[in-house]
N, C-alpha and C positions, 0 to 999 in steps of 0.2 A: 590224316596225313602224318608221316613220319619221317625223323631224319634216320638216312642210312646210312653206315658206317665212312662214304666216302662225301658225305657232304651233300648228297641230292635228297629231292625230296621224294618219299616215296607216297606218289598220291591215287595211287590205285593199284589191281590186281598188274602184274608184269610194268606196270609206267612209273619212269620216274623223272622227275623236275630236276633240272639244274641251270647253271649259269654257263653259257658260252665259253669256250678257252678257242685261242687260234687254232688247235688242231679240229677243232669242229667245223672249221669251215667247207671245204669238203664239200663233206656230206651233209651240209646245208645248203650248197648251191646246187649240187644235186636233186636237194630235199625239194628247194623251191622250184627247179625245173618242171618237175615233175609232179607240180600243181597248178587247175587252171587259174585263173586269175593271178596269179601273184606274177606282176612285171619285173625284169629284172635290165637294169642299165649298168652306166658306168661307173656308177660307185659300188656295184656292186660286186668286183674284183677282188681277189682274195689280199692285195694291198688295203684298199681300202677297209675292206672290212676288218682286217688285224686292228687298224687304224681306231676304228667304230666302238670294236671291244674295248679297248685298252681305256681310251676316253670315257668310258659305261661300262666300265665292269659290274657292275649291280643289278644292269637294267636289261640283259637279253638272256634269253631263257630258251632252253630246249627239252622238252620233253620225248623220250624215249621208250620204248620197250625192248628189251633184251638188245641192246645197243645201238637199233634202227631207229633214226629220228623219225616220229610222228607227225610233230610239233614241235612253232616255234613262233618267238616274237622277237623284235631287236626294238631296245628305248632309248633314247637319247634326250639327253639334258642339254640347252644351250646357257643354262643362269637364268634365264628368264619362263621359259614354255617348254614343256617335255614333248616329244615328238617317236609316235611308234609305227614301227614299217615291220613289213613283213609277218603278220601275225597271222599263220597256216596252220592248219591240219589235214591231215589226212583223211582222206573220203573213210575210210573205214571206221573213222573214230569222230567221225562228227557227231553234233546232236546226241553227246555225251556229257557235254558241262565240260570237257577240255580248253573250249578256246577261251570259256571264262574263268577257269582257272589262268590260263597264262595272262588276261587283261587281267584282270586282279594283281596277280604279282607283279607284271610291270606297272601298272598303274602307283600301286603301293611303293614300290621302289621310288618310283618316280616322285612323289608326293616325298615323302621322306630326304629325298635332296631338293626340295624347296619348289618345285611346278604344282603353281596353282592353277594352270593351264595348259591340258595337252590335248595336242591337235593326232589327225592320222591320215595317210594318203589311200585312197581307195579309186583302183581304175574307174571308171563310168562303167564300163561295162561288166563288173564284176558286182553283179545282183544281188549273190549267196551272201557276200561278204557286206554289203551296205544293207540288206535283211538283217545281219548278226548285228550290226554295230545299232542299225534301230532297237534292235529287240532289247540292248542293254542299254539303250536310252540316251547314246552319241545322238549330237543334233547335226545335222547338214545345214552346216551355211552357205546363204544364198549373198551373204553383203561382201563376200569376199572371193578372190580369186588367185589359185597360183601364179605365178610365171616363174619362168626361169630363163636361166641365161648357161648356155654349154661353154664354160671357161677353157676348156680343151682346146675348140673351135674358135674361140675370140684369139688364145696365141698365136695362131696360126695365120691369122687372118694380116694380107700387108696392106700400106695405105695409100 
């Protein structure tokens, strides 16, 4: 890998690594559309996510070829537990060593602003993507469970 004149990394033939800016959002909701498995809800708004970046500018990454996103991951630090979503590739570039390239750098990032802890969300139904994260040694907890709460839907709600 090499750094290239504008600050990305160039970590293969035509690919190159960088770090998110808000005009990349876009063509990352695009990017993610147009992969299976990757869920995409409310926070995933081009508000929010300006929002996402600015808070993590270190921690979300896109990889690119001749300036079509491939690949991508977003990381997020709360001060205590690093937290990463959306970490895609594209079917043609899989089973290349890419998606551990971008766990790698966000991970490292993440490490580096103080997460000795990072968790990641993965549908149930998304196989490929809970096959990758075994293969690189993420464990599935069984002693714990999401929930959430839609704050959108709570304002809303009269008594």
């Amino acid at each position: 890998m090499s750094l290239s004149p504008r600050g990305s990394i160039i970590v293969g033939t035509g690919l190159k690594m960088r770090t998110v800016s808000a005009g990349d959002i876009e063509n990352l909701i695009g990017f993610w559309r147009s992969i299976d498995g990757v869920g995409l809800g409310k926070g995933d708004d081009r508000e929010s996510l300006e929002r996402f970046i600015r808070r993590n500018p270190t921690t979300c990454f896109l990889l690119t070829e001749e300036e079509r996103v491939v690949g991508s991951v977003l990381g997020g630090f709360d001060g205590r537990r690093g937290y990463i979503y959306h970490l895609a590739v594209c079917p043609e570039k899989r089973r290349q060593g890419w998606g551990r390239v971008l766990m790698d750098a966000v991970c490292r990032e993440l490490e580096k602003l103080g997460a000795h802890k990072i968790h990641l969300f993965v549908l149930n139904n998304n196989h490929h993507a809970l096959e990758f994260y075994r293969y690189l040694g993420w464990e599935h907890r069984t002693d714990i469970r999401v929930m959430s709460s839609d704050r959108s839907i709570e304002k809303h709600r009269t008594d």
